[in-house]
C-alpha positions as CSV (number, residue, x, y, z in Angstrom):
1,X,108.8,-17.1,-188.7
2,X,106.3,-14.9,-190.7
3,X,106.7,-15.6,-194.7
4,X,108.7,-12.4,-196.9
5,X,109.9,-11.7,-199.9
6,X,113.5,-13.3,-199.1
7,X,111.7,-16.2,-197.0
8,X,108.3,-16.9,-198.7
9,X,107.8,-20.2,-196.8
10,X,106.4,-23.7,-197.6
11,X,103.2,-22.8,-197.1
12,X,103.5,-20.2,-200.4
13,X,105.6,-22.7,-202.2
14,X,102.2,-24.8,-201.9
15,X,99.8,-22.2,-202.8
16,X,102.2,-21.3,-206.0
17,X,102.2,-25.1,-206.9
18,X,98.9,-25.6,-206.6
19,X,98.1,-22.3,-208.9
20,X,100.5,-23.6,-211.3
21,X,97.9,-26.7,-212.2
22,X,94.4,-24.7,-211.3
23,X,95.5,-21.6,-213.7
24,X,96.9,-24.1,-216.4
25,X,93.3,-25.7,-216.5
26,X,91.4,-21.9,-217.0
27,X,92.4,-21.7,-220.7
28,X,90.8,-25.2,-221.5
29,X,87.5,-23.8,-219.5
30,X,87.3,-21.1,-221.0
31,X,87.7,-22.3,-224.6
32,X,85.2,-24.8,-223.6
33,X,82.8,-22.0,-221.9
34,X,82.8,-20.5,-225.4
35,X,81.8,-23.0,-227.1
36,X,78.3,-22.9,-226.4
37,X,78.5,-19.1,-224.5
38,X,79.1,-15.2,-226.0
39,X,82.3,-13.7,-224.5
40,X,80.7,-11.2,-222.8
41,X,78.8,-13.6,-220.7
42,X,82.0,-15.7,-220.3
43,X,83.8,-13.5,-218.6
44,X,80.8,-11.5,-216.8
45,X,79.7,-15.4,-215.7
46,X,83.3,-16.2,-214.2
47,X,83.5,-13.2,-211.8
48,X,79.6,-13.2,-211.1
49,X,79.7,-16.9,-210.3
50,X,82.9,-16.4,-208.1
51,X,81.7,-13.0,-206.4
52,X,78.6,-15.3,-205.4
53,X,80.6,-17.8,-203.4
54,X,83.3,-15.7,-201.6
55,X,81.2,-13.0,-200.4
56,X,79.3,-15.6,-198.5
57,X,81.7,-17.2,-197.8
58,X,83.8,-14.2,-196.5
59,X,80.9,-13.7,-194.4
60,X,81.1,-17.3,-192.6
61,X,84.9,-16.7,-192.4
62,X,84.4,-13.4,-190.2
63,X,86.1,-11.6,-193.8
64,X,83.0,-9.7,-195.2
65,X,83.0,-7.1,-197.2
66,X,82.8,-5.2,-193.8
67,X,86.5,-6.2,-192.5
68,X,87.5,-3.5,-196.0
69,X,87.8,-0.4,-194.0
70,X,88.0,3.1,-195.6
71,X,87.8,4.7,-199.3
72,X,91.7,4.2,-199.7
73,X,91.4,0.4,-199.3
74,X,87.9,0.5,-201.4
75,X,89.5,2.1,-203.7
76,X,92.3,-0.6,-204.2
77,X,89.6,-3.3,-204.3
78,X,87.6,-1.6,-207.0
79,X,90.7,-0.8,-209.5
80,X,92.2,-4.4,-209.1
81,X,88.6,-6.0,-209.5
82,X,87.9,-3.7,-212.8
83,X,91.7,-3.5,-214.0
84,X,93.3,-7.2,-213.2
85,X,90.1,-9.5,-213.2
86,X,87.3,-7.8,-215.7
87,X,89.4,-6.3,-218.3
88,X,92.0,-9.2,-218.7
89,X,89.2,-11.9,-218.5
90,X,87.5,-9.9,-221.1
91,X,90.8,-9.8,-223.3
92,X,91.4,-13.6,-222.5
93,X,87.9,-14.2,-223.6
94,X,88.1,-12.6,-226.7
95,X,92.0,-14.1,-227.5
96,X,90.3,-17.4,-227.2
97,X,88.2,-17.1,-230.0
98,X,91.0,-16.9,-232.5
99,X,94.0,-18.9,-231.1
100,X,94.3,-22.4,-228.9
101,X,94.1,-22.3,-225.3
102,X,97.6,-23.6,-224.8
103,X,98.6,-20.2,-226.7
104,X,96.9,-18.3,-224.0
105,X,98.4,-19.9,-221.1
106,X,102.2,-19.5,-222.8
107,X,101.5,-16.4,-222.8
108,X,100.8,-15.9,-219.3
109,X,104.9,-16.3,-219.2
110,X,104.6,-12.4,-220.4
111,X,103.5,-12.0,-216.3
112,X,107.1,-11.8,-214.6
113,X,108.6,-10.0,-217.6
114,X,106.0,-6.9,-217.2
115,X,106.1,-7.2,-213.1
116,X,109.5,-6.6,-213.1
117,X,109.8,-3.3,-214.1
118,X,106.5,-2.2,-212.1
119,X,108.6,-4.0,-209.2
120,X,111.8,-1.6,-209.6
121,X,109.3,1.4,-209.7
122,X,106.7,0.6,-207.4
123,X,108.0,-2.1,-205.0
124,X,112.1,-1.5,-205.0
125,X,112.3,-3.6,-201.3
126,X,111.8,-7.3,-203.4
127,X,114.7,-6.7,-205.1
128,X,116.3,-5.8,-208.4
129,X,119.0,-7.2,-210.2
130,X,121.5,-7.7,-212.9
131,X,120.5,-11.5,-213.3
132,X,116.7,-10.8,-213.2
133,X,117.6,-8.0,-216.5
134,X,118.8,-10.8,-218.3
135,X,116.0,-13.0,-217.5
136,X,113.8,-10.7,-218.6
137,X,115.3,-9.9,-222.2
138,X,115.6,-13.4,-222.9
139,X,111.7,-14.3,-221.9
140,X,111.2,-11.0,-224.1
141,X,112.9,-12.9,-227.5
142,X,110.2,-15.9,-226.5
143,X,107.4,-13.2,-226.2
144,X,108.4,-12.2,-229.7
145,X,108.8,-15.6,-231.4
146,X,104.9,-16.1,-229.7
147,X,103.6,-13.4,-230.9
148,X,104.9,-12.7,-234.2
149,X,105.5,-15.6,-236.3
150,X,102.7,-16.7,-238.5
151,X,100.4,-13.7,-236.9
152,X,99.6,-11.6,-240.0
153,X,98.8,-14.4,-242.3
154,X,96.4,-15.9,-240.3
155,X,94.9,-13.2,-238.8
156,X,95.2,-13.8,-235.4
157,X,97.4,-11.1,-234.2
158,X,94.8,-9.2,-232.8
159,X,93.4,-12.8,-230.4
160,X,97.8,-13.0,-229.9
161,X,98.0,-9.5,-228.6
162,X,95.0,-9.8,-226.8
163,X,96.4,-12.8,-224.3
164,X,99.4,-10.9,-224.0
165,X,97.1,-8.1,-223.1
166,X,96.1,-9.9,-220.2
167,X,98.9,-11.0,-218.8
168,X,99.7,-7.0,-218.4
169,X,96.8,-6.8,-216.9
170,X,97.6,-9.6,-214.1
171,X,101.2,-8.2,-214.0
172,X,99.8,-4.8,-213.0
173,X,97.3,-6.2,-210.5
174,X,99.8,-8.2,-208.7
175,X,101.6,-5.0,-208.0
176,X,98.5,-3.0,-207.0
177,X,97.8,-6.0,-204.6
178,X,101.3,-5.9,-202.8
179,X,101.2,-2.2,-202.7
180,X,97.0,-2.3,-200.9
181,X,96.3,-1.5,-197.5
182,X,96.6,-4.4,-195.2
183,X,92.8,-6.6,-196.0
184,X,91.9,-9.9,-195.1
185,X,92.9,-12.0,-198.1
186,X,89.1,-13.7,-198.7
187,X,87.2,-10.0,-198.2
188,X,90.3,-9.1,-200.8
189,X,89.0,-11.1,-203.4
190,X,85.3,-11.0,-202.6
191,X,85.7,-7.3,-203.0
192,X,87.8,-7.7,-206.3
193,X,85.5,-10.3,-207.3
194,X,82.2,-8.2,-206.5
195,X,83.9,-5.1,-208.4
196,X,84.5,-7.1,-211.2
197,X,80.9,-8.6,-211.6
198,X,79.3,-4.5,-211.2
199,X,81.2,-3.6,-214.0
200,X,80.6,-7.0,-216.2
201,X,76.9,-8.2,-215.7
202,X,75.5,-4.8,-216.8
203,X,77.8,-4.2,-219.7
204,X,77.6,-8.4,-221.3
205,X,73.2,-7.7,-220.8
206,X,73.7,-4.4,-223.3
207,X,76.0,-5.9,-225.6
208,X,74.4,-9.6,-225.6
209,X,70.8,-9.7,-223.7
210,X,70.5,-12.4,-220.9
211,X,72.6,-14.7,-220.9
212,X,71.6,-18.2,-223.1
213,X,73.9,-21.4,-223.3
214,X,73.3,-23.4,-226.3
215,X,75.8,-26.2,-225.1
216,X,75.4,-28.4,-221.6
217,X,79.5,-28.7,-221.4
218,X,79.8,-25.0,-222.2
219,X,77.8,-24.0,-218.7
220,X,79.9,-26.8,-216.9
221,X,82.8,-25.4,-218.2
222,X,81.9,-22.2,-216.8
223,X,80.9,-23.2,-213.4
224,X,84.6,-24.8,-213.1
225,X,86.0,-21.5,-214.0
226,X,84.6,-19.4,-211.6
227,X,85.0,-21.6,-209.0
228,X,88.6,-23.1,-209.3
229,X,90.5,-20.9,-211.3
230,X,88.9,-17.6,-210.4
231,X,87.3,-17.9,-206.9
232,X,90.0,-20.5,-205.0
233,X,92.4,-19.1,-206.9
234,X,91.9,-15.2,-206.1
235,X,92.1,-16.4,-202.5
236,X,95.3,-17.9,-202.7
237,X,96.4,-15.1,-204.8
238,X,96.3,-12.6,-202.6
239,X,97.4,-14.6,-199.8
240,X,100.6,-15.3,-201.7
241,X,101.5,-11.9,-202.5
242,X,100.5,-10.4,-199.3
243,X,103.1,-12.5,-197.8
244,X,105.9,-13.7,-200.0
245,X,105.4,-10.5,-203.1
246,X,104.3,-10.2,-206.4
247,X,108.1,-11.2,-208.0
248,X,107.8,-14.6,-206.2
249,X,104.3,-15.2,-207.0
250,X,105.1,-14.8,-210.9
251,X,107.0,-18.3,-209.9
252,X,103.9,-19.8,-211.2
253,X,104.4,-18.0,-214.8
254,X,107.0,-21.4,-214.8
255,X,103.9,-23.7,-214.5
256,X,100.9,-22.1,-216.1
257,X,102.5,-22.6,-219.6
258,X,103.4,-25.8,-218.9
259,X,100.1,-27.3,-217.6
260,X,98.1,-25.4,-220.2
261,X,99.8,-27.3,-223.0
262,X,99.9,-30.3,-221.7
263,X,96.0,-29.7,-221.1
264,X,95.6,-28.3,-224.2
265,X,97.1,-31.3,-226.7
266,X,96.2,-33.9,-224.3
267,X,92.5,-33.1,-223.4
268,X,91.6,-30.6,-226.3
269,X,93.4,-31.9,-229.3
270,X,94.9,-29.1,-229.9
271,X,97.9,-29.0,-232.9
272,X,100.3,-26.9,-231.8
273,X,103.2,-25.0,-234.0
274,X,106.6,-25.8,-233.6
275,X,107.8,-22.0,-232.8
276,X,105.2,-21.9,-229.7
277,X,107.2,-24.7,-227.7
278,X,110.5,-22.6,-228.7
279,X,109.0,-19.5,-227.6
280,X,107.7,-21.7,-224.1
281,X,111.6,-22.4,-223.9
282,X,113.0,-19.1,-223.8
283,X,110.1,-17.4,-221.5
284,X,110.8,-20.4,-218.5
285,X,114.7,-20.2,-219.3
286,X,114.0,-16.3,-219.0
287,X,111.9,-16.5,-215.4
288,X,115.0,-19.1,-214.5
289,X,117.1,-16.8,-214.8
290,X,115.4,-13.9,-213.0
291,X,114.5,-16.3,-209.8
292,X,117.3,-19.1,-209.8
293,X,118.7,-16.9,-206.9
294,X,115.8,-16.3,-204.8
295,X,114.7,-19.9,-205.2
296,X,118.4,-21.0,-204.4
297,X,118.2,-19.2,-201.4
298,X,115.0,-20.6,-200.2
299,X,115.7,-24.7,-201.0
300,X,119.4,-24.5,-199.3
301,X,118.0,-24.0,-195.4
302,X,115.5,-26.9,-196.0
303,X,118.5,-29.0,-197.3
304,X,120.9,-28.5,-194.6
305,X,118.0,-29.4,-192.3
306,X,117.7,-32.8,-193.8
């Protein structure tokens, strides 16, 4: 049986799981990238880097840039690759030079609460509900507590807003993707990827010259980035939403906060304030509540089958 909204599969439970862990790593690699890197050529490096391998290897796949047939589907490609990978990996980029990585990826729990009003315009058939409402205005007191508290005295609002920036960005893109002409999933993100890097390179060599790294770990960093949680992961992105939709793909909105603290204090150091693991609270109670049915539904079959 082919995967759906209703019956996404254990294939895309997988995929999400896996996302979960490679997008709660990106935050750490990209405050890491920085370190030695502009933000400019952060962000241009992570799509560049990721548009070199997929194309290729789209290519290899029989999934070239070829397979994307006609302007309508071109034109999907080159609004998703400029609008939900350059611009928010620009916005990330720049949030990570005031606030702490594990901020960042909390704030990727802003993802479901923006896709579900896109959903109920743009893509009614995945369903709309009463307890999804009330998901979403609780994750929207945790968004609050996240962004506000403490934001004006230390002058961070603008990095704060700018991660939650992002996460609109993502939101939107996810819905674009669902609502695309029918595209093989790698020639997807090769596309996306490649539109991504024509807009980036040229604009990070005016602002910054060619790009210099005055750090070793700061290129590694970068190299992980594009590969992992921007090449891989566009693949499995796209697969995901394609399949199962853009409202159960924001499933991983429970594990990208999650992973990107735990990353963050364990690996980074970082010292985190207390209202950020209340506002991580209400944003995964929030997304519990929007998807406890759909994921009911889903786990039941496989337990009467065992």
């Amino acid at each position: 049986m082919s995967a759906s909204p209703t019956a996404p599969g254990m294939k895309n439970w997988a995929l999400i799981l896996s996302l979960g862990v490679i997008w709660g790593t990106a935050f750490m690699g990209t405050s890491t990238a920085l370190t030695g890197m502009s933000l400019w050529w952060v962000a241009a490096g992570r799509v560049a880097l990721a548009a070199l391998i997929l194309v290729p290897l789209g290519m290899v796949m029989g999934q070239g840039l070829g397979t994307i047939k006609g302007p309508r589907s071109w034109g999907f490609v080159a609004v998703i690759g400029v609008g939900s990978l350059a611009l928010p990996l620009t916005l990330l980029a720049w949030g990570l030079t005031q606030v702490p990585s594990a901020f960042a990826g909390v704030a990727m729990g802003a993802v479901p609460l923006i896709v579900l009003p896109l959903v109920a315009m743009f893509s009614p058939e995945e369903g709309i509900g009463p307890r999804r409402i009330i998901g979403v205005g609780l994750g929207f007191i945790g968004l609050v507590l996240l962004v506000g508290q403490g934001a004006l005295g230390d002058g961070t609002m603008v990095g704060r807003i700018a991660c939650i920036g992002t996460a609109a960005c993502y939101a939107i893109g996810s819905v674009l993707t669902r609502r695309a002409p029918k595209i093989p999933p790698v020639a997807f993100a090769a596309g996306t990827m490649a539109a991504a890097a024509v807009a980036m390179v040229p604009l990070a060599f005016i602002l910054d010259g060619p790009p210099t790294i005055t750090r070793p770990l700061a290129g590694w960093a970068l190299l992980y980035t594009a590969i992992f949680p921007t090449g891989l992961a566009a693949i499995m992105r796209v697969r995901v939403i394609t399949t199962a939709g853009s409202l159960f793909m924001s499933l991983t909105s429970y594990m990208v906060p999650v992973w990107a603290v735990i990353f963050g204090v364990t690996l980074m150091g970082e010292a985190l304030p207390p209202q950020l693991f209340w506002a991580l609270g209400l944003i995964l109670a929030g997304i519990g509540i929007s998807q406890s049915r759909a994921l009911f539904q889903h786990v039941r079959p496989i337990t009467k089958t065992e």
